[in-house]
N, C-alpha and C positions, 0 to 999 in steps of 0.2 A: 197316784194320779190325781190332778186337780180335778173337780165338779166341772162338768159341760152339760150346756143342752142340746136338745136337738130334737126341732120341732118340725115335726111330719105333717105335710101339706096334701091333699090330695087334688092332681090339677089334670085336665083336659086332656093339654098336650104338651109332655114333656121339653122340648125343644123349644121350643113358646118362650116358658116359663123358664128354662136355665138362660135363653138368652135376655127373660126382663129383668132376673135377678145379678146377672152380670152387668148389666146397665147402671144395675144400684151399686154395684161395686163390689158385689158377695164373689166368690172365686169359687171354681170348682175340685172339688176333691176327685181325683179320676178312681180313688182306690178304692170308694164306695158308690161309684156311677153305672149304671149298666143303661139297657134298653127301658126296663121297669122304675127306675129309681135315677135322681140324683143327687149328692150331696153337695149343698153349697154352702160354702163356708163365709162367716161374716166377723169373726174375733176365735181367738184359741178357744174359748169356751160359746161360744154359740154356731148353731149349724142350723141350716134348712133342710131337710127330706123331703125331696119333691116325688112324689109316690105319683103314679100312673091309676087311675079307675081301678084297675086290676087288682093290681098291688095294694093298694090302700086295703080293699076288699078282702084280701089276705089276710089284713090284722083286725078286721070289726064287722059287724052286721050293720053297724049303725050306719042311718041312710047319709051318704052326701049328700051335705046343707045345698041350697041352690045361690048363686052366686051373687041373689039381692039376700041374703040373710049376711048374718054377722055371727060368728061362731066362736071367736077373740077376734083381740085388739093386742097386734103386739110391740111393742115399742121399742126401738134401737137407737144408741147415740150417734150423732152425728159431731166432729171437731168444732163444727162454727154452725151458726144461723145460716152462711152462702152453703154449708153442705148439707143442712135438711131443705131449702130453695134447692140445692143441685138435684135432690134425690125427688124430692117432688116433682120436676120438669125431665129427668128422665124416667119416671113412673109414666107421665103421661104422651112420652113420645114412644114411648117401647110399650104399649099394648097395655098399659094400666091405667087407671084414673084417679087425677091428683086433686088433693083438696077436697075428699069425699065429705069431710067436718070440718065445722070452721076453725081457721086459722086464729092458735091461742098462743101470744104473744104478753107473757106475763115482767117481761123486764127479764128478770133471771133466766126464764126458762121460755123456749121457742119451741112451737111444737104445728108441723103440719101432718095431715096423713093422708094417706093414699090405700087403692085398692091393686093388686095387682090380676092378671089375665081371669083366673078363678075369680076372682073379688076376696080375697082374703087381704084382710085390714090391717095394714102397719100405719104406727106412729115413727114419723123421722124426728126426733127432739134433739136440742142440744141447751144445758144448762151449764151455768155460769154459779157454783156453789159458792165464792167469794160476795154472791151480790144476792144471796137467802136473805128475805126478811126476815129482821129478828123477831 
């Protein structure tokens, strides 16, 4: 079996949240989704668990951050520059907020981020390795 991730979110309201992260393009795994949980999938090896208050609380005592804090910062490729713009303007039309940090625009590498419904912080980036400074 290849390495995956899979990173457990703890959000509001489930429904919310699988429909902001479909917006981004993530898809849903039906085989690990119930009332409590859902899993959204973004590449063979990376996944979302979107855990319920409840559920979350199942796996920790530790208190849910409140959704002006920052707890990571997690960052995902995008194909092109127009798909971290796409994923930024669908962040902020589906219940998230885009360009929480400024927009860094290094030549190579394109990088905006966004909060989603909870405020949990993605980087949408897309690099260009042929065009590394040496």
């Amino acid at each position: 079996m290849s390495r995956m991730i899979f990173v457990n979110l703890p959000v509001a309201n489930l429904q919310v949240s699988m429909d902001f992260y479909i917006s981004l393009g993530f898809t849903n795994n039906p085989h690990f989704t119930d009332d409590t949980a859902a899993c959204m999938v973004w590449s063979q090896a990376i996944s979302v668990m979107l855990l319920t208050h409840a559920k979350w609380r199942s796996f920790t005592d530790r208190p849910i951050p409140p959704k002006t804090s920052s707890e990571v910062m997690l960052a995902v490729s995008c194909d092109s520059r127009e798909g971290v713009d796409e994923m930024n303007k669908a962040a902020a039309t589906n219940g998230g907020t885009a360009d929480i940090n400024s927009k860094q625009d290094l030549g190579f590498m394109y990088v905006r981020s966004l909060a989603d419904p909870d405020g949990h912080v993605w980087e949408a980036m897309w690099m260009d390795p042929a065009a590394l400074p040496k």
